[in-house]
Every structure is written in C-alpha cells, then in structure tokens.
DOMI-180829 format. One line per 3 residues: their letters; for each residue x, y, z of N, C-alpha, C. Coordinates in Angstrom, 2 decimals, padded with zeros to 5 digits. Atoms other than C-alpha are relative to their C-alpha. Layout:
residues N
A) X:Y:Z:X:Y:Z:X:Y:Z  ...
***
This chain:
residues 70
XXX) -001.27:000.04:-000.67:-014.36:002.43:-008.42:000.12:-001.29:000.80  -000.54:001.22:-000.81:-012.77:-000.62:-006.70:000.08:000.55:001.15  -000.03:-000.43:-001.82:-012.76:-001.08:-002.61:001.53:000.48:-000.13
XXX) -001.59:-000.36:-000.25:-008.55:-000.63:-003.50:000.23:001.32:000.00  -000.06:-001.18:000.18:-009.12:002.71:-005.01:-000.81:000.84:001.04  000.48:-000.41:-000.91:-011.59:003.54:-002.12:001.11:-000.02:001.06
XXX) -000.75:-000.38:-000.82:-009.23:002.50:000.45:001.18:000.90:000.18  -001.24:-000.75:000.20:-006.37:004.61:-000.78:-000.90:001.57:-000.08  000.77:-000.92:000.05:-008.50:007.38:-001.00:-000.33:000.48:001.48
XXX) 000.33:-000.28:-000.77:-009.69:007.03:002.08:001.44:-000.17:001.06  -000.96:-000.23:-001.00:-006.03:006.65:004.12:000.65:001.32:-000.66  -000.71:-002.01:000.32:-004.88:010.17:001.86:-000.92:000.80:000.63
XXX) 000.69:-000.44:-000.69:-007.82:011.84:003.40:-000.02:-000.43:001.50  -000.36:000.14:-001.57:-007.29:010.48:006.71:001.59:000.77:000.48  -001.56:-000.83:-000.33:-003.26:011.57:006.39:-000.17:000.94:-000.23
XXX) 000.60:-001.08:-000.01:-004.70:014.94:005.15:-000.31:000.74:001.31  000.69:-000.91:-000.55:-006.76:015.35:007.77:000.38:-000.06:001.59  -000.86:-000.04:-001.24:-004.15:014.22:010.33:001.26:001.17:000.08
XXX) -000.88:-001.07:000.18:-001.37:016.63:009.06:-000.35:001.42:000.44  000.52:-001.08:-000.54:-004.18:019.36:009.18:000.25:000.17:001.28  -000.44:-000.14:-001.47:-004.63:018.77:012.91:000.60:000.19:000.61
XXX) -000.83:000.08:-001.12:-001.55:017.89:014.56:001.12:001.16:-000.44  -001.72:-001.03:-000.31:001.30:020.08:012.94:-000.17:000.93:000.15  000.38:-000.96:-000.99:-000.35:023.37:013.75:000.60:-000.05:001.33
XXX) 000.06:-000.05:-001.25:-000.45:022.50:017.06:001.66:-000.36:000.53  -001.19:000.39:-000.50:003.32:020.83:016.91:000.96:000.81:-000.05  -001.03:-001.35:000.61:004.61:023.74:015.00:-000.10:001.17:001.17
XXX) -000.13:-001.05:-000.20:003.17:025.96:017.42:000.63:-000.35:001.41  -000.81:000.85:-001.89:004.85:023.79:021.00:001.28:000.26:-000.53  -001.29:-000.16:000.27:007.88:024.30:018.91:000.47:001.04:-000.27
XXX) -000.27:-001.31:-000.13:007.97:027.84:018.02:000.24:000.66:001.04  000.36:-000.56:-000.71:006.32:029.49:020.19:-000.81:-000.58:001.19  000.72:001.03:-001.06:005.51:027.31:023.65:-001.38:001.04:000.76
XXX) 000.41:-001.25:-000.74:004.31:030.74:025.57:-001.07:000.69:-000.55  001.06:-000.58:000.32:002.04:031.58:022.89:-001.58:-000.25:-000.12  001.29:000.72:-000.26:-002.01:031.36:022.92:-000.26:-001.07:-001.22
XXX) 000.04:001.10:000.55:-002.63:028.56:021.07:-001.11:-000.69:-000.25  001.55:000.42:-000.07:-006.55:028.43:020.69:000.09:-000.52:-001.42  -000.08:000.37:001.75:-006.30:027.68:016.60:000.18:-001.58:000.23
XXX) -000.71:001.43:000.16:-004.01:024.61:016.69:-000.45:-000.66:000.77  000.89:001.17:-001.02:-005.67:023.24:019.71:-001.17:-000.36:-000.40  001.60:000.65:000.19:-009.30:023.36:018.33:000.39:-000.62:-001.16
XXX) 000.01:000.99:001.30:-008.01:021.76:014.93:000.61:-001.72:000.66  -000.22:001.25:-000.59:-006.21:019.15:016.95:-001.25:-000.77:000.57  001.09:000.77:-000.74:-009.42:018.40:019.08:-000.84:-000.42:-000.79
XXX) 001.27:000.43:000.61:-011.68:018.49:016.18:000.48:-000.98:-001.32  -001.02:000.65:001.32:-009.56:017.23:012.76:000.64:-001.15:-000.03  -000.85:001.56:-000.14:-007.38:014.94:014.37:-000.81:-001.01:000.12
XXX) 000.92:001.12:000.09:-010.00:012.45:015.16:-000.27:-000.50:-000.84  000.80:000.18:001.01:-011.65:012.77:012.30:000.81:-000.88:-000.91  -001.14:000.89:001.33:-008.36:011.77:010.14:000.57:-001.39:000.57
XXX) -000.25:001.35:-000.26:-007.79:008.85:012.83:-001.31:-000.82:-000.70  000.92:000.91:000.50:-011.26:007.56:011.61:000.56:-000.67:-000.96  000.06:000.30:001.03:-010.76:007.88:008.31:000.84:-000.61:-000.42
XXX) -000.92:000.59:000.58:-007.56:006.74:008.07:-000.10:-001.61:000.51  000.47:001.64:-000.82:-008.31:003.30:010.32:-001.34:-001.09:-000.93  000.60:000.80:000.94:-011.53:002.88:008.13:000.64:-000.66:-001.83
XXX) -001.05:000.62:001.37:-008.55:003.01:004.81:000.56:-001.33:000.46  -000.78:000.64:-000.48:-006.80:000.82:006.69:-001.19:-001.88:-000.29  000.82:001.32:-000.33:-009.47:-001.91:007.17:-000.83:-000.67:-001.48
XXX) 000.03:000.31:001.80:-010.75:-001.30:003.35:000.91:-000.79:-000.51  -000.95:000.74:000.66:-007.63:-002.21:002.37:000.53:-001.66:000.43  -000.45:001.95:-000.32:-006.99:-005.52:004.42:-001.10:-000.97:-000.69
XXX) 001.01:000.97:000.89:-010.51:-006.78:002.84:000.08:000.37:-001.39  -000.27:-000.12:001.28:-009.41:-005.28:-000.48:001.09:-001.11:-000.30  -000.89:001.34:000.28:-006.55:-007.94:-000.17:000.25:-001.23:-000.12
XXX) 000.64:001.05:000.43:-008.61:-010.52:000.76:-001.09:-000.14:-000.79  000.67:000.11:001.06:-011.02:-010.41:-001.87:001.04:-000.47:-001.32  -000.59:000.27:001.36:-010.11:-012.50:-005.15:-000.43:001.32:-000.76
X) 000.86:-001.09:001.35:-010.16:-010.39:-008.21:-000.68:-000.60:-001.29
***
C-alpha cells in the first residue's frame, strides 16, 4: 500500500472514531440535557482523543504523501 492509501485510511478511522465519541454525547446535550449521561461522556473522554490522534497522524501522512515524488 502507498503512504496516500495509508493516510486516507488513517483520517476515515480518525473521522470514525471522532463521530463515535462526540455525537453520543451531542445527541444526548440535545435531547435530553437532564439526563445521566455516563455512556456518551466516557466515549467522549476515551474515543474522542483517540480519533484526534489518528486523524492528525492522516493528516501529516498525507502532507508528506504530497511531498514525495512518485
């Protein structure tokens, strides 16, 4: 596989694993503000990070995937 096909790989798994996280938690401030909210908060605390990594390390793949000749 090419670093291009890595980096794209790796910013869908980062947007993945940002979607996981945050809209739980946005869906549930917007539903239901009043309700307990332990779920969506621990995926936010633990998920979201994870998909900022991954998506920042796509990100950085891809700017040296652009500078690299082919």
């Amino acid at each position: 596989m090419t670093l291009r096909r890595w980096s794209f790989a790796f910013l869908q798994l980062g947007g993945l694993l940002l979607a996981i996280g945050l809209l739980p938690a946005i869906a549930m401030m917007a539903v239901a503000p009043g309700a307990d909210a332990m779920v969506p908060v621990l995926l936010s605390l633990t998920v979201a990070p994870l998909g900022v990594v991954c998506f920042l390390v796509g990100v950085g793949m891809w700017m040296v995937a652009l500078k690299r000749p082919r």
